[in-house]
N, C-alpha and C positions, 0 to 999 in steps of 0.2 A: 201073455207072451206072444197072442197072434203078432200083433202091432209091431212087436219089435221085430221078429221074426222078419216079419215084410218089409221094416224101417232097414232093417241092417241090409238085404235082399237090394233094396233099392239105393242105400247111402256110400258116400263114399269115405266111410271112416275106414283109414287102414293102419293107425296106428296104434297108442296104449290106451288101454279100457280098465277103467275101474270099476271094481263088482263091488259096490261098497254095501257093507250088512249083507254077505253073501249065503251066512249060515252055510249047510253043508254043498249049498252049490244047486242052481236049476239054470243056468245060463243055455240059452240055446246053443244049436250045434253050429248057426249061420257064423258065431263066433271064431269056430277054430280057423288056425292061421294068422290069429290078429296074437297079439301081445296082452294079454289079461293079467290082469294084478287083482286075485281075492281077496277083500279085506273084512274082519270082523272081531269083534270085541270079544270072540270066545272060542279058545285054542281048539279046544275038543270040537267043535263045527268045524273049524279048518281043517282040522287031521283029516275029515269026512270028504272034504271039499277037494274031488278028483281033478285030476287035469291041468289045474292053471297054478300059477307061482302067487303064492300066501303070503299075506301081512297079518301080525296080529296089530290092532288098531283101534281104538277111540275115535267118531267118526267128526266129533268136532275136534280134534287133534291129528290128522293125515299125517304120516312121514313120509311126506314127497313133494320134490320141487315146484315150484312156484308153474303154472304153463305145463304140467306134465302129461295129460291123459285130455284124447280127442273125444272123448266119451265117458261118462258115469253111470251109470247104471243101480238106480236103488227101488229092487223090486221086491216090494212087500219086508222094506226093512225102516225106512221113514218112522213108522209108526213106532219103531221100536227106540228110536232115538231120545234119549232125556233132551240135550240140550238144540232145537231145531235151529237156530239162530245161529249157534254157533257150525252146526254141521254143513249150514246152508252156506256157511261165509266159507268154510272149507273145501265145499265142494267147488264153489267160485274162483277159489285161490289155485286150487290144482286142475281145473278145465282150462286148456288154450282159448283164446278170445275165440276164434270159428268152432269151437267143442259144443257136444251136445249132453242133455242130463235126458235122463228117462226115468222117469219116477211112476211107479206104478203102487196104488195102497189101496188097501181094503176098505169100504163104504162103511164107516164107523156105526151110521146109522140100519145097514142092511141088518135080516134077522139071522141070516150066517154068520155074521163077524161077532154078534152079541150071542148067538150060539157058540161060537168057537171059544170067545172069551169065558163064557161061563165053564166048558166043557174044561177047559186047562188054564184055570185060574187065572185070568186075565190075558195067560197067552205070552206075555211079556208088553205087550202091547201099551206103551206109554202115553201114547196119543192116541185121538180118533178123530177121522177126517171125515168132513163131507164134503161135496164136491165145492161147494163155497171157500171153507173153510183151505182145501186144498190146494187150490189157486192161489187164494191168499199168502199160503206162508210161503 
């Protein structure tokens, strides 16, 4: 969250931000003032999710206009997604052409992440990235 931290600090997004796969919320604080839109596939994480105005949502199915959000935001939620293809084509469709995506995921390969997984049962964790593989999709 340094990265973004410092990216929001220095950028000039001043408009709607997507927290897309927000879970109960870790969005930094450099956020507030902007217009955030929380969205995630699962009410009970939303309820959790302080502060910003809630979508419940499927992240390859957005309900939001076509150019709507200067910024996306999917931090440590990627990986939780079934369909990548589609969510990526979603997140395309609702970023403005000058928008930006921030995508932050867990080293599929590291021995934390295969800790985490093992500790809680996969985690949800649908996918696993490596820094190759991540670029890639």
């Amino acid at each position: 969250m340094q990265l973004l931290n410092r990216w929001l600090r220095d950028s000039s997004v001043t408009e709607r931000v997507l927290d897309l796969g927000c879970g109960t919320g870790s969005l930094p604080s450099e956020l507030a003032g902007l217009k955030v839109i929380a969205a995630d596939i699962d009410p009970v994480s939303l309820a959790r999710n302080p502060g910003w105005a809630r979508v419940c949502a499927h992240s390859h199915k957005l309900p939001f206009p076509d150019e709507s959000f200067s910024l996306v935001i999917c931090h440590h939620s990627l990986e939780h997604f079934g369909d990548i293809e589609g969510s990526i084509g979603e997140i395309r469709r609702v970023l403005n052409p000058a928008g930006h995506l921030f995508v932050s995921v867990p080293d599929g390969m590291s021995f934390s992440d295969r800790l985490y997984r093992l500790l809680f049962c996969g985690g949800g964790h649908i996918q696993k990235f490596s820094l190759n593989s991540a670029v890639s999709a």
